[in-house]
C-alpha positions in Angstrom: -85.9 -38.5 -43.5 -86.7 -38.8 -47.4 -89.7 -40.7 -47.5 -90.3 -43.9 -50.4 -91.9 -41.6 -52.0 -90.2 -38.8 -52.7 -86.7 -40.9 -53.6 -89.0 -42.5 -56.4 -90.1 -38.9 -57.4 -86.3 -37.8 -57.3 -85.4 -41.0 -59.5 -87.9 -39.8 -61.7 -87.3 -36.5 -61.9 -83.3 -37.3 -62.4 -84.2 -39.9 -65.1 -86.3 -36.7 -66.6 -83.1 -34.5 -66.5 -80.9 -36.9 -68.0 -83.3 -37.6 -70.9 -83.7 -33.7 -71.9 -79.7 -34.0 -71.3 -79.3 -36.4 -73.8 -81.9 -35.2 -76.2 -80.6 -31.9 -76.4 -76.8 -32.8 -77.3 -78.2 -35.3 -79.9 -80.6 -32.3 -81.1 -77.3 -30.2 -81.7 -74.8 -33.2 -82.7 -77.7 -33.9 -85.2 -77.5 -30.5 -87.0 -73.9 -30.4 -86.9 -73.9 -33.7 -88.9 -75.6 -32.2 -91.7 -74.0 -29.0 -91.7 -70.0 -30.1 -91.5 -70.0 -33.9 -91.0 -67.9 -36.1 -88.9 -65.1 -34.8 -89.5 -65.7 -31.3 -88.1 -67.6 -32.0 -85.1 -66.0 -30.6 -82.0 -67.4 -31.6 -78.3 -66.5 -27.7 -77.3 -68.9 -26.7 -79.8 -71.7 -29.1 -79.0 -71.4 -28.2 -75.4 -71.4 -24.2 -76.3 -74.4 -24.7 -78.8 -76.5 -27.5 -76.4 -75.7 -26.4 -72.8 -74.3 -29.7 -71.5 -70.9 -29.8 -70.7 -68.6 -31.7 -71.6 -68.1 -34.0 -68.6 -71.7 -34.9 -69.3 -71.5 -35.7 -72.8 -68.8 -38.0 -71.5 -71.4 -39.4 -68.7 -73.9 -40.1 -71.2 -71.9 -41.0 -74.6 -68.8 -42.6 -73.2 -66.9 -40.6 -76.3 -66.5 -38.1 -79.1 -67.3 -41.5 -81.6 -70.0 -42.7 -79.2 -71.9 -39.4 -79.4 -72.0 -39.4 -83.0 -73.0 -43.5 -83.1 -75.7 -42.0 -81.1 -76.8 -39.3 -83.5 -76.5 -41.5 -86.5 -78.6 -44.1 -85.2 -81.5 -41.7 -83.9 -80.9 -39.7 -86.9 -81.8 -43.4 -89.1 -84.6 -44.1 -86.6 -86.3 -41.1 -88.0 -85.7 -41.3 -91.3 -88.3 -44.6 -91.4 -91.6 -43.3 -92.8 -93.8 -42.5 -89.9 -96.5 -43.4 -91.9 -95.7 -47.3 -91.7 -99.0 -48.0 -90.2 -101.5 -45.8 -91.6 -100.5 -47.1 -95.5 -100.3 -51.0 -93.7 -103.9 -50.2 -92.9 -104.6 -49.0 -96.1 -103.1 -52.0 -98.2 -105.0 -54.5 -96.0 -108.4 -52.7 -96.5 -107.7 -54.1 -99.8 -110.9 -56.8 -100.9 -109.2 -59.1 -103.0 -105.7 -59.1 -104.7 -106.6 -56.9 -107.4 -107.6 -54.6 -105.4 -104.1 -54.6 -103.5 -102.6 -54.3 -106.4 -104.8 -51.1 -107.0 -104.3 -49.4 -104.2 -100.2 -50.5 -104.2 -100.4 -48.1 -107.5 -101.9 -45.9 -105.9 -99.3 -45.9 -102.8 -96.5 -45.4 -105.5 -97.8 -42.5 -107.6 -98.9 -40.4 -104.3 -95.1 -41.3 -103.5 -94.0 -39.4 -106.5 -93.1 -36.2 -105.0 -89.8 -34.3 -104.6 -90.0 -34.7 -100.8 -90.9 -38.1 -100.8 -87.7 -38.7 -103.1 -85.5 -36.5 -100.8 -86.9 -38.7 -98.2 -85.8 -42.0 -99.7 -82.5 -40.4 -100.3 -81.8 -39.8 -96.9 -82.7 -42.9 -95.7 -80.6 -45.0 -97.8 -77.5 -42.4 -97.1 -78.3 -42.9 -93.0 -78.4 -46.5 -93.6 -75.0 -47.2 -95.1 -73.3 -44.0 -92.4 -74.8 -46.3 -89.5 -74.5 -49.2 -90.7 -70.6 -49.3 -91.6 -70.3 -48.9 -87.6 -70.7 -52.4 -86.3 -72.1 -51.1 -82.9 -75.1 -50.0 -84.8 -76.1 -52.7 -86.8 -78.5 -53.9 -84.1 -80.0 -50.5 -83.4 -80.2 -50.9 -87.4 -81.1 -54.2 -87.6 -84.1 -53.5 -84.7 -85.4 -50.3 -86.1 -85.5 -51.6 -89.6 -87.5 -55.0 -88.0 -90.0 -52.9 -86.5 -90.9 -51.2 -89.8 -91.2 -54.1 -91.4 -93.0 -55.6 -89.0 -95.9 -53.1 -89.9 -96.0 -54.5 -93.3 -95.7 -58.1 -92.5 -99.5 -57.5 -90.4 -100.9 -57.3 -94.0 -98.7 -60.2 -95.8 -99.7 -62.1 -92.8 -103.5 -61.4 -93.4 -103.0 -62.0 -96.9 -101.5 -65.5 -96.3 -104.6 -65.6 -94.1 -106.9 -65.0 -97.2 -105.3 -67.4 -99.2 -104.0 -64.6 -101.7 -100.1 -65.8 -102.0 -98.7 -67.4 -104.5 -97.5 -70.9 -103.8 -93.9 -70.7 -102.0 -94.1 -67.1 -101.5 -93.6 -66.4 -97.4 -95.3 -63.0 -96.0 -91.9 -61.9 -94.7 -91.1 -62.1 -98.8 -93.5 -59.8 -99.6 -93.0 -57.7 -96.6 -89.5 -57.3 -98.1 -90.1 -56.6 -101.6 -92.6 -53.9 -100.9 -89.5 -52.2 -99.1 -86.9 -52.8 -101.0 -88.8 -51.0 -104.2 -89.3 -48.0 -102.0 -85.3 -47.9 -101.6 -84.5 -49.5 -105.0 -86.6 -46.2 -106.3 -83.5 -43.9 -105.3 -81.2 -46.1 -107.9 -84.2 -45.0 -110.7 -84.6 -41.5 -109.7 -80.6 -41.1 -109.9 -80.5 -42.4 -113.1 -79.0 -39.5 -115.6 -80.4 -41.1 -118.5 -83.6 -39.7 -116.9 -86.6 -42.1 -115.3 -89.7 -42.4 -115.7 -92.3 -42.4 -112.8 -94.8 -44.5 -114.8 -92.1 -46.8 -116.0 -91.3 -47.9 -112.6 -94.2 -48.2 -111.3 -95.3 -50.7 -113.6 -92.3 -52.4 -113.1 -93.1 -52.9 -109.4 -97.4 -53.4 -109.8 -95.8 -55.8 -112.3 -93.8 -58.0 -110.3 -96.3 -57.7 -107.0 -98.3 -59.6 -109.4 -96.4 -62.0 -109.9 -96.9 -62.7 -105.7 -100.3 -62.7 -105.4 -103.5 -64.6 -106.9 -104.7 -62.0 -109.0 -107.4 -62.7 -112.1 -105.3 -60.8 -115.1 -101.8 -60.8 -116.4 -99.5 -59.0 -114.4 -98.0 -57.7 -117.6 -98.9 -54.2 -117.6 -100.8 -54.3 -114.8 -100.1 -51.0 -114.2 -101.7 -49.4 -117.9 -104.9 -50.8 -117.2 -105.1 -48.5 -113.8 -104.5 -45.3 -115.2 -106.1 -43.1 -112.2 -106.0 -43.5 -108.7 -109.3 -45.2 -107.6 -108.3 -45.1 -103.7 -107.3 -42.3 -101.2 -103.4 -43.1 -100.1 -101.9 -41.7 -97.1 -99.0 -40.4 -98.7 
């Protein structure tokens, strides 16, 4: 007779088995994606190319649209900056408004880099695929929280510190810090051709305008010429 035991170990194991299942048709319905698109996927070919048969990608995914709702959303999941925490951390070292404002320049120009703008590219593109299907909104909507989340700790210490504005709300900040990372993609695709600088004073600029800081925001950004802090970007 199977022991406690060892049914919880075979649970386990089983659980393990299904998990390397899943992660290895969404490892090949991933690549797929960005080699043909929706359009062309065929669950023949992701059971030749991932080992799982088709009866299992059925067990798992339910369908030939849930399997792709399933790549789309893991595929957003890792498009968010894994480095959420780390640069939190690194605007909250900050010792006084000015200071944030520093090292926020200093965030954007280490953030000026082809593969950071790829990056931003692809997020916003994995945004609106999984988010025109309704099922994923809440994976959306949850993943997105969580990143967020990470920079609310340091609005929320600012609050703390008294270095908000009157009426602004931590989440508000939190917000605008992310929405100029994706409102960046709208500047770099700009055929009129952008300007790095340009935009970042536009953003130290307005951040200004948020905190309790001892000089004009105006410009903010021209009197920081150089980066006086060590980003991780």
């Amino acid at each position: 007779m199977t022991s406690h035991v060892d049914e919880a170990a075979l649970t386990r194991r089983s659980g393990t088995r299904a998990a390397e299942t899943v992660e290895r048709a969404l490892s090949v319905v991933a690549q797929m994606l960005d080699e043909g698109g929706e359009a062309s996927l065929r669950l023949a070919e992701v059971s030749r190319r991932s080992g799982v048969s088709i009866g299992s990608l059925y067990h798992h995914f339910e369908s030939r649209e849930g399997l792709i709702r399933a790549a789309r959303e893991r595929q957003f999941i890792e498009s968010i900056p894994d480095d959420a925490r780390e640069q939190a951390e690194f605007l909250a070292a900050a010792t006084s408004p000015d200071d944030f404002l520093d090292r926020l320049v200093d965030l954007l120009r280490a953030s000026s880099t082809p593969e950071r703008a790829l990056a931003r590219r692809r997020r916003l593109e994995l945004l609106g695929v999984a988010a025109s299907r309704p099922e994923s909104l809440e994976t959306v909507s949850s993943a997105m929280s969580k990143y967020l989340d990470e920079i609310d700790s340091v609005a929320l210490q600012f609050e703390d510190r008294g270095w908000l504005r009157d009426g602004i709300r931590p989440r508000a900040l939190s917000l605008f810090l992310h929405m100029s990372s994706m409102g960046r993609v709208i500047w770099e695709l700009d055929q009129r051709g952008s300007d790095d600088e340009a935009w970042i004073q536009m953003i130290a600029t307005a951040a200004g305008c948020l905190v309790q800081i001892d000089v004009d925001p105006i410009h903010y950004a021209e009197r920081h010429p150089i980066a006086t802090t060590n980003p991780p970007v």
